[in-house]
C-alpha positions, 0 to 999 in steps of 0.5 A, a space after each residue: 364676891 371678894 376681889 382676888 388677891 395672890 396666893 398666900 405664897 405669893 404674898 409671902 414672896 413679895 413682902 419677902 422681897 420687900 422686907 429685903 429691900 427695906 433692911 438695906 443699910 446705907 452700905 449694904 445696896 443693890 444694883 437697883 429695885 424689883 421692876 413692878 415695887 416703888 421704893 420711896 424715903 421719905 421722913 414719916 414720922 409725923 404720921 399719927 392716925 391712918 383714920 382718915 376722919 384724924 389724919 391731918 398730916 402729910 404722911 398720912 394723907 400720901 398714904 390715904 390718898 391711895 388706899 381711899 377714894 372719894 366721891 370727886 377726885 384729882 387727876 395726878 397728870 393735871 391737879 386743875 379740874 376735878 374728875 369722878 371718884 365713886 359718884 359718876 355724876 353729881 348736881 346742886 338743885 335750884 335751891 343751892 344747898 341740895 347736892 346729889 351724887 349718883 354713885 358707880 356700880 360694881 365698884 368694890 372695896 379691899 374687903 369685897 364689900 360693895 361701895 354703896 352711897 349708904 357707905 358714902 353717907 355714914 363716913 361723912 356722918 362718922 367723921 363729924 361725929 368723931 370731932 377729930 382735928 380735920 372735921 372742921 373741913 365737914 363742919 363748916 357746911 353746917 353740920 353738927 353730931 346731931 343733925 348730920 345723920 338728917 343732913 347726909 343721907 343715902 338714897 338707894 344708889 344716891 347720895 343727899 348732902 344738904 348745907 345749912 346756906 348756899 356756898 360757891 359749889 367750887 368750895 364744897 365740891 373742893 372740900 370733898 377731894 380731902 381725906 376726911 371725906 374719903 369713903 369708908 367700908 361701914 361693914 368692915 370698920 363696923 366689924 372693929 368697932 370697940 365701945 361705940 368708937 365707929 372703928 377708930 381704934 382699929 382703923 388708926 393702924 389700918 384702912 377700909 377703902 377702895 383705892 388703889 392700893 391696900 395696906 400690908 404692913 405699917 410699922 409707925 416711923 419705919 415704914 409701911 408697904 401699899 399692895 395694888 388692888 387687882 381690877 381697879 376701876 382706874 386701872 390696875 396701877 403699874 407699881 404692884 406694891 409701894 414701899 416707903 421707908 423712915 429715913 430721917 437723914 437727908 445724906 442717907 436718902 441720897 446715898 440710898 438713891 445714888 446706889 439704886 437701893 431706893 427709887 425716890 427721895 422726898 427729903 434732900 436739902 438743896 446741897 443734897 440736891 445739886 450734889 446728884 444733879 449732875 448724875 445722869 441716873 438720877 432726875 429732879 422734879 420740882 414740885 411747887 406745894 402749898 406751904 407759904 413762909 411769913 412775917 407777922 406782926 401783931 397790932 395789939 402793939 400800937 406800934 405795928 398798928 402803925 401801916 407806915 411802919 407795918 409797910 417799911 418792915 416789908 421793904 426790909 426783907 431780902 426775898 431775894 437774897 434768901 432765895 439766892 443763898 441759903 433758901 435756893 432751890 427748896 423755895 420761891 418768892 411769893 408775896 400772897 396767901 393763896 399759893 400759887 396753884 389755887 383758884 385766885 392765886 396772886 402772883 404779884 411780888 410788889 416788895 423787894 429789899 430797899 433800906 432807903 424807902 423803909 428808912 423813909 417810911 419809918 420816919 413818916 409813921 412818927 414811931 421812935 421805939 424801934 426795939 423789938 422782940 421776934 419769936 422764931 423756933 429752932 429750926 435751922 432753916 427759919 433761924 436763917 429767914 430770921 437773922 437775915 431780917 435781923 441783919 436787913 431790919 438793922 440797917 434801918 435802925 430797927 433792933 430785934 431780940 430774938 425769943 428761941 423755942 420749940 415749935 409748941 412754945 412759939 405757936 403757944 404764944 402765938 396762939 396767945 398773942 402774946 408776940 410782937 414780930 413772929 416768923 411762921 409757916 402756913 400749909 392750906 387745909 384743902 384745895 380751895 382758897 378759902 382755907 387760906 382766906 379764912 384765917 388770913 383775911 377774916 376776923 369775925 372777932 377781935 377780942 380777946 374772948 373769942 380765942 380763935 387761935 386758928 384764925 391767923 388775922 386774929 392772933 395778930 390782932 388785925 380786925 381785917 375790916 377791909 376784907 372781911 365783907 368780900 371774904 365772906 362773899 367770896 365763899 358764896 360767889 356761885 360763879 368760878 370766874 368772878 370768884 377767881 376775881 374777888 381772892 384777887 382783889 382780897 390778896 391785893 389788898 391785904 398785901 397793903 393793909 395786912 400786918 403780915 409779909 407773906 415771902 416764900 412758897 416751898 418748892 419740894 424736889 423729888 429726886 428719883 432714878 430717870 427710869 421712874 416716870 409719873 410720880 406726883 406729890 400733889 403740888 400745892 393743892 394735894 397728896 402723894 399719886 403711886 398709882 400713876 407711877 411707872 417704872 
């Protein structure tokens, strides 16, 4: 039976109305938005797939975050503990790498089609065997194109996952809230399907889920439009229909919010900001996200293997400063690699700017040759962290030669290790500290062969042999409280050790008229909740 929809006329209607709203020039506004449709500007131009076994960038994940679910799920008004997606029920057998999901009945997606654990079983198959950018997130439990089919599989109405060893539960359970694990109508996607592609093709323009809302438009870089799925199992949603629209220019997002003509807006600069704060029409929520600023510094020259001097440049950066000045309001200081709002997050700041004691640092480590090259893209905002180094790095004698490119030459050599000093930026990959404690703090590898340029301690040529041992034990650790402990003392000691100066975590403002209420972006460790939102 299919989930009933509006009728043809009503359809054409609203999207009547919404098409009005989202051709609104800057000038042209209304007093404000229909009472049941969110409009949202945001800058979604990065998005690249709508499939989610390939989307892997923010503004693509905020929409299939509400178009999928997914077996284990966040709740929006506490992002902590995880709640039932489609499995009601879920356990782990004594041998540690069996795990069981009993999925809901009667549970329906978009296309009337029921959500089955066979549907459950052939979208984690599907994804693994796709190989596209996320699938890493699967594949790291083991499995493989040729044996995911006898790894994960369907029991009536259970699910079987078996891993290849015995992780933290809490790792792969978190693993399961990504995208790439969201649960995919097989019926409709194998309906699409051209040349054995599982429905790729179709499904990089649209979705087959069950969630809470159901795709309508999507025009890539301009906008897209969400309709709310009558009967939902969460509860039909407050805002019937979503809008989010491509606006690039900050100022215009801004404009757009002060006149009504939008209800939120996700990319204003801190001047933008604190021009509307004062608007008692308009509220900001700052959301703290998982994005965290960094220096790095690459051993493979034998001066930054020095810890005297790796120590002094740490003890050369304003945190303060920026975050004071140009950086206010947009970040915050934040010493560590797991941002704060993950499992072990260390919120301990122990470096501040003090010239004399890097001065004194400096002169112990015995290092005479203080010129050095620092790669940093063109972009305004880590032009700025960097010329403030410069200046700070200079009062104690140290020289840096900027080396300027776009973001693809700078991570080409990175990735290559062909840098010195390189200041970079580091999103986590699901919501668990493992996905910055992997590339952070472990190296299996150090040489030059093993080219693992997704693994941050290698491309700095840091053998982390201080952390690789507890890392690799914290990712099997069953007991939550005593792995909380173990990325604790992980953190601190590669704040010591490590040849990286972790510095500032992102905080994103939302700005949004006062009568919206609800909105989550999904902090530091998630995407986007319309569903939750009223108005």
């Amino acid at each position: 039976m299919l989930i009933t929809l509006p009728s043809r006329m009503a359809r054409s209607a609203a999207l009547g109305v919404l098409t009005a709203v989202l051709a609104l020039s800057p000038v042209a506004g209304v007093a404000e938005t229909p009472a049941d449709t969110l409009v949202i500007a945001d800058k979604i131009d990065d998005i690249v797939s709508l499939d989610p076994a390939e989307s892997f960038e923010f503004s693509g994940n905020d929409l299939l975050n509400n178009a999928y679910d997914t077996l284990v799920e966040l709740d929006p008004s506490d992002l902590g503990p995880l709640v039932p997606g489609i499995a009601e029920s879920w356990s782990l057998a004594d041998d540690g790498v069996t795990y069981t999901f009993k999925i809901k009945s009667g549970l329906k997606f978009h296309s009337g089609n029921p959500v089955r654990a066979e549907d459950a079983a052939w979208s984690i198959q599907r994804a693994v065997k796709l190989d596209k950018t996320p699938s890493f997130i699967l594949t790291q439990f083991g499995f493989n194109a040729d044996n995911v089919e006898e790894k994960v599989r369907a029991e009536g109405d259970t699910l079987i996952i078996v891993t290849d060893k015995p992780y933290a539960p809490s790792f792969f359970y978190n693993c399961l809230t990504a995208v790439v694990a969201s649960v995919v109508d097989k019926e409709m996607a194998l309906s699409h399907e051209a040349d054995g592609d599982l429905g790729y093709e179709w499904l990089k323009t649209n979705t087959a889920g069950s969630g809470a809302y159901n795709l309508r438009s999507y025009k890539p870089s301009e906008s897209y439009v969400l309709e709310a799925v009558p009967g939902y199992w969460r509860g039909e949603p407050a805002m019937k229909r979503v809008f989010v629209r491509h606006v690039a220019e900050p100022s215009t997002q801004r404009l757009l919010l002060e006149k009504g003509d939008i209800d939120i807006a996700r990319k204003l600069t801190p001047t933008d900001v604190e021009g509307v704060s004062s608007n008692p029409d308009i509220k900001i929520n700052e959301e703290v996200r998982g994005r965290i600023y960094y220096l790095a510094m690459n051993q493979k020259d034998p001066r930054l293997a020095n810890p005297k001097l790796v120590e002094a440049l740490k003890y050369l950066i304003d945190y303060k400063g920026m975050t004071d000045s140009f950086l206010k309001g947009s970040y915050t200081v934040h010493q560590a690699f797991l941002p704060r709002g993950f499992l072990g997050a260390l919120e301990e700041t122990p470096y501040s700017l003090d010239i004399e004691k890097a001065k004194a640092l400096i002169a112990e480590s015995g290092v005479t040759d203080l010129n050095f090259t620092f790669h940093v893209r063109n972009d305004q905002e880590r032009l700025e962290m960097a010329q403030s180094m410069q200046n700070t790095f200079a009062k104690a004698g140290i020289n840096i030669e900027f080396t300027t490119g776009t973001g693809k030459e700078v991570l080409g050599d990175y990735r290559a290790r062909t840098h010195q000093l390189i200041l970079e930026a580091w999103g986590p990959d699901y919501p668990d500290p493992h996905t910055n404690a992997d590339t952070f703090a472990r190296n299996p590898d150090n040489s030059d062969e093993a080219k693992l340029t997704g693994v941050l301690a290698w491309r700095n040529s840091w053998p982390a042999a201080e952390v690789n041992d507890l890392t690799n034990a914290a990712v099997l650790e069953k007991d939550t409280a005593k792995r909380e402990q173990m990325y604790l003392e992980i953190q601190r000691i590669h704040q010591q050790a490590a040849p990286f100066a972790e510095m500032f975590q992102r905080i994103e403002p939302v700005a949004m008229r006062k009568n919206v209420e609800g909105f989550s972006a999904g902090g530091s460790i998630h995407s986007a909740f319309y569903w939750a939102t009223t108005k």
